[in-house]
C-alpha positions in Angstrom: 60.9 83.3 45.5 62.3 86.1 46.9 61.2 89.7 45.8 63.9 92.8 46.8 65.1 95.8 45.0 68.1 95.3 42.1 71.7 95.4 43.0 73.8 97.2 40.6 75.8 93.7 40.4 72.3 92.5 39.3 71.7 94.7 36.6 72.6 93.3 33.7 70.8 90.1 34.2 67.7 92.0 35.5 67.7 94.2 31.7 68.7 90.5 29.7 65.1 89.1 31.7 62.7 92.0 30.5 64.1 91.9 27.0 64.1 88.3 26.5 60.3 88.5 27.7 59.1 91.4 25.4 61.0 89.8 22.6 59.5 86.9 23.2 55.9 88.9 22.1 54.6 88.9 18.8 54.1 92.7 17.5 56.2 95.7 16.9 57.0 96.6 20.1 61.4 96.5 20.0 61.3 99.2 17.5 63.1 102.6 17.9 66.1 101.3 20.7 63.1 100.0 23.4 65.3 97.3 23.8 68.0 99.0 24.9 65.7 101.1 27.4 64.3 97.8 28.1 67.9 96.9 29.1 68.9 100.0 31.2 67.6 99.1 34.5 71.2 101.2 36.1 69.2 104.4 34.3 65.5 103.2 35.6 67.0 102.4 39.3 68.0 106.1 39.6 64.3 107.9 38.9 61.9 104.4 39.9 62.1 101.6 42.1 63.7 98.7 40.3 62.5 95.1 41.4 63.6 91.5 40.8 62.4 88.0 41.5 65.1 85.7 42.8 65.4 82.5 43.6 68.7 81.9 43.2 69.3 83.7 40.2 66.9 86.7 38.9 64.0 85.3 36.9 61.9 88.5 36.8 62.0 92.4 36.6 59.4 94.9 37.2 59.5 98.8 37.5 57.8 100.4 40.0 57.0 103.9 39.7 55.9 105.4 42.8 54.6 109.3 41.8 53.6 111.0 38.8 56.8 113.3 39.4 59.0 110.5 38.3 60.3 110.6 34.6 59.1 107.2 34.3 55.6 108.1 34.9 53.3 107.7 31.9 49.9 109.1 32.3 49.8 109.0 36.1 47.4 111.0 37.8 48.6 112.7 40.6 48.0 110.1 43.6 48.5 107.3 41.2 51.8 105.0 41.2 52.6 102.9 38.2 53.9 99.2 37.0 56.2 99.1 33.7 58.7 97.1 32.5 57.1 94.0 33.8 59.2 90.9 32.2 59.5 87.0 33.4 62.2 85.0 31.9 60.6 83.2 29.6 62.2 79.3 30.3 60.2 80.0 34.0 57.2 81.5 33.0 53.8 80.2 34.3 55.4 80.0 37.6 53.7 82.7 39.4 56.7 84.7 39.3 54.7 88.2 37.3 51.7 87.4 40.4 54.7 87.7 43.1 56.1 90.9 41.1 52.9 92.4 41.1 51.9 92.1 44.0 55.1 93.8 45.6 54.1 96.6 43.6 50.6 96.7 45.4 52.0 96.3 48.6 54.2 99.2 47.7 51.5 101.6 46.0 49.3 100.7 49.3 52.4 101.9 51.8 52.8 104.7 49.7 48.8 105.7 50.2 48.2 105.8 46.4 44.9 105.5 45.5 45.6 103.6 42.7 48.1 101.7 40.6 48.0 102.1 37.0 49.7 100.4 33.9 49.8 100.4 30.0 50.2 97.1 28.1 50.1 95.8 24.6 47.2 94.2 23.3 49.2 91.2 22.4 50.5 90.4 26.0 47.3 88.5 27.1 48.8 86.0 29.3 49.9 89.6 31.2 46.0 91.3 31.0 44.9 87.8 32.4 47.6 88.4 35.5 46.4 91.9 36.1 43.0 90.6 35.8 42.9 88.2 38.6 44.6 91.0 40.7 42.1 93.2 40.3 42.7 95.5 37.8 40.1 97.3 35.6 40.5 98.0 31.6 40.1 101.7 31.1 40.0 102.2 27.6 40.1 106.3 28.2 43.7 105.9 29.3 44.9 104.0 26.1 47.8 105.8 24.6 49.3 105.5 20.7 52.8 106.2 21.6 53.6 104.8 18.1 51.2 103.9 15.3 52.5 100.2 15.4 52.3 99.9 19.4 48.7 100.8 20.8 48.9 100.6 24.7 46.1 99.3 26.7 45.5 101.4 30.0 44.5 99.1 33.1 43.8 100.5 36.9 44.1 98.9 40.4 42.0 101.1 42.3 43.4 100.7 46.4 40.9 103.3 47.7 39.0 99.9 48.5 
């Protein structure tokens, strides 16, 4: 499996990948056009660092947001980078394909000198807490955020000071 940024000729597969996988979820969490911004990797490729997992054809999708300064930065502190958007086509999940994403996004938080990689997720997407688990990242329940009343996001850290 081959991990690189998007091509813009990959776009629209790399947006269908994230949406299937959050749709996918039980919860609230497609209200209010998040699909669509699920969808708009072109907009999130200008402002982040848009990665896919490949093998042939994309099976996975992360956003990797490398500074606070970004507009895709939620919560970051200042020497902080950040994960979002982090979907696995569903028909090849449990593949190791969200590990492999993942851990591009250390490997790019680490070259970057961040002290530490930080991410929000929904309480529903355990198989996802479990990943970031095992990679070493910490709950911090003084970061969780109610962006809406029906979608409480649950703060986790990588700290790479280590």
């Amino acid at each position: 499996m081959l991990v690189r940024e998007v091509r813009p000729d990959e776009y629209t597969r790399a947006g269908e990948v994230v949406v299937a996988a959050y749709a996918a979820l039980p919860g609230e969490h497609m209200t209010g056009g998040y699909a669509a911004e699920l969808a708009d990797v072109a907009g999130r490729s200008r402002d982040a660092e848009v990665l896919i997992a490949i093998d042939e054809e994309v099976f996975g999708c992360v956003t990797f947001v490398p500074e606070a300064t970004s507009p895709w930065a939620e919560a970051l502190g200042a020497d902080e980078a950040a994960i979002r958007m982090l979907g696995v086509d569903p028909a090849a999940q449990g593949r190791g394909i969200g590990a492999v994403l993942v851990d591009a996004c250390i490997a790019r938080a680490r070259a970057r000198g961040r002290s530490g990689l930080f991410l929000h997720s929904t309480p529903w997407m355990t198989s996802a807490h479990r990943l970031y688990q095992r990679a070493g990242f910490q709950r911090i329940p003084e970061r969780d955020w109610l962006p809406v009343p029906e979608v409480p996001l649950l703060a986790f850290l990588l700290d790479l000071r280590r």
